[in-house]
KEKE-3310 file (N, C-alpha, C; in steps of 0.2 Angstrom, whole numbers, plus 5000, padded with zeros to 4 digits):
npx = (5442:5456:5459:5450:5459:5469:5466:5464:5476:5485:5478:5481:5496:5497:5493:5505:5518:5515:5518:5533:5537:5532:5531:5518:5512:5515:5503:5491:5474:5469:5478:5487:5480:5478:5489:5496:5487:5490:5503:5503:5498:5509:5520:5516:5512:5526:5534:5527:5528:5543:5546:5540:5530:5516:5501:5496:5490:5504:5516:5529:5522:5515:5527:5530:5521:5521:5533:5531:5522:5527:5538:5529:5525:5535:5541:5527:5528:5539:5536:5524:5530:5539:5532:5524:5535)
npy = (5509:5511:5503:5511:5522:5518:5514:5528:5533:5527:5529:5542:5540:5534:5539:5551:5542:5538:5550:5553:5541:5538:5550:5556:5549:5538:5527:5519:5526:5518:5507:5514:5518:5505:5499:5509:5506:5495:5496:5505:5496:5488:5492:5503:5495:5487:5498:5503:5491:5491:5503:5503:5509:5504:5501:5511:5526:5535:5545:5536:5528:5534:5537:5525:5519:5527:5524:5510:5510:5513:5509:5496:5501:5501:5487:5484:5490:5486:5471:5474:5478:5468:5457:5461:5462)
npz = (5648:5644:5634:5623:5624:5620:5606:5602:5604:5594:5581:5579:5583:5571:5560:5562:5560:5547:5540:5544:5540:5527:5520:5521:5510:5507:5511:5511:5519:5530:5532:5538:5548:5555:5558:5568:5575:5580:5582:5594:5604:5603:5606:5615:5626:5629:5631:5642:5651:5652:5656:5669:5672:5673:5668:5663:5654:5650:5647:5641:5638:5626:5620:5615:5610:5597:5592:5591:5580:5569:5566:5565:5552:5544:5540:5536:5524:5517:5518:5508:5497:5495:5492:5478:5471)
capx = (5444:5461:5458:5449:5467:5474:5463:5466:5482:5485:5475:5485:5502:5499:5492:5509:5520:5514:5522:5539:5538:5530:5529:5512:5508:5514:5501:5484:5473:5465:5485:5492:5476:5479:5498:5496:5486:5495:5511:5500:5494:5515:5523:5514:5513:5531:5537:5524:5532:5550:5549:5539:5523:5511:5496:5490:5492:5506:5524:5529:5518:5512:5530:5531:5516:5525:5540:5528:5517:5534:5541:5525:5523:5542:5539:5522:5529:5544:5533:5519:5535:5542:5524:5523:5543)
capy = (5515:5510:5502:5519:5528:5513:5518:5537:5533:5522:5533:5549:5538:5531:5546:5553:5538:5539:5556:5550:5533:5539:5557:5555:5547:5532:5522:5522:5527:5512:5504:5518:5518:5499:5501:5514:5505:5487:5500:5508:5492:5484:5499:5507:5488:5487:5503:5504:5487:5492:5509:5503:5512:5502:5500:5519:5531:5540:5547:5533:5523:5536:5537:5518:5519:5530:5518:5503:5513:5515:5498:5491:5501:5500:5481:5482:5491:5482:5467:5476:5478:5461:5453:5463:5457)
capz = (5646:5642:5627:5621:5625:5613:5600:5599:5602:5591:5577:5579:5581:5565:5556:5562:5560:5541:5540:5545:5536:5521:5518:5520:5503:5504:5515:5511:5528:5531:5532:5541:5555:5557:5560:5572:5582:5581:5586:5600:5607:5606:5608:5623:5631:5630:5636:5650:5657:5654:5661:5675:5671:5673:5662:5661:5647:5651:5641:5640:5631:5620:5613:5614:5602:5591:5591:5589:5572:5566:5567:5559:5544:5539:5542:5532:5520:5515:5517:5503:5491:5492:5487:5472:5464)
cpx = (5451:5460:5455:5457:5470:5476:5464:5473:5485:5485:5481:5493:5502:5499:5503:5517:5520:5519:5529:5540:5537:5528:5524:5506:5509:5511:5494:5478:5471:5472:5488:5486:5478:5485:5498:5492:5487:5502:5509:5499:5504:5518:5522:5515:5521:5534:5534:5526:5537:5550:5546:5533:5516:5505:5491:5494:5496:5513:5528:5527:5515:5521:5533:5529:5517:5530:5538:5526:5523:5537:5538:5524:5530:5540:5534:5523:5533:5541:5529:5525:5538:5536:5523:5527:5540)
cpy = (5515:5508:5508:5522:5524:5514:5523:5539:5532:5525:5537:5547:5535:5537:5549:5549:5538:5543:5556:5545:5536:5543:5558:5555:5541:5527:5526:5522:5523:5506:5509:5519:5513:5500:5504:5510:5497:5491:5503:5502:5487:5487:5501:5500:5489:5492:5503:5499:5489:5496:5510:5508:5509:5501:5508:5522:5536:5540:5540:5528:5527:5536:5531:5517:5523:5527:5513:5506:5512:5510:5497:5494:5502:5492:5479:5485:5489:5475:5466:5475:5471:5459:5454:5462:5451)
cpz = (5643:5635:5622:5620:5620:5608:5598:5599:5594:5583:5575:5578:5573:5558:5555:5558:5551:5539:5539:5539:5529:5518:5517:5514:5503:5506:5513:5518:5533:5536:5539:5552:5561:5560:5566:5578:5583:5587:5593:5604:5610:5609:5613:5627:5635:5634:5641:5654:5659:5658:5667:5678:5674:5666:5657:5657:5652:5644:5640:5633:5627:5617:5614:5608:5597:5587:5587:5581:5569:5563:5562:5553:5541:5539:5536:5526:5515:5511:5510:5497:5487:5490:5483:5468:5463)
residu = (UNK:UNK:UNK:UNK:UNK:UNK:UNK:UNK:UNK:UNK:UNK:UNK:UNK:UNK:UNK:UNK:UNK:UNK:UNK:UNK:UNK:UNK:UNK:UNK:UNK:UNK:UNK:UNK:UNK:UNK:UNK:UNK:UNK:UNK:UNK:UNK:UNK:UNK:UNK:UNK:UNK:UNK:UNK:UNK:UNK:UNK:UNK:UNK:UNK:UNK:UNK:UNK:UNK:UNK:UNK:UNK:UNK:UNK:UNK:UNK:UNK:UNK:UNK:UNK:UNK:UNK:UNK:UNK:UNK:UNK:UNK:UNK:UNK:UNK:UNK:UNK:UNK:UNK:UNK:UNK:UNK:UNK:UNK:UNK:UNK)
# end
């Protein structure tokens, strides 16, 4: 069940994450999906251990996984840019 909540997370943080990152043009959806749920997956991890959470979907890890989406698509983004000079 967890993994489901990763997922939907994951999704919607990335969706959102786009938004931010990229005024929601610069990622195409497929990019911005993955992202979101790589950042939901490090992101939630991380926060849930720091703050002592545990492993269940709470405030935390959803806005760890916001933090994480974020991270990975400046990161993939940057990345996409230098590969193309």
């Amino acid at each position: 069940m967890i993994i489901i909540g990763f997922l939907l997370i994951g999704l919607i943080g990335g969706f959102l994450a786009n938004l931010v990152v990229g005024g929601g043009k610069r990622f195409q959806t497929y990019e911005y999906w993955a992202a979101g749920i790589v950042g939901s997956f490090v992101g939630g991890t991380l926060m849930s251990v720091l703050l002592g959470e545990g492993f269940d979907i709470r405030i935390g890890g959803i806005l760890g996984s916001m933090v994480g989406a974020i991270i990975v698509l400046l990161v993939y983004g940057w990345w996409k840019r230098r590969s193309k000079a």
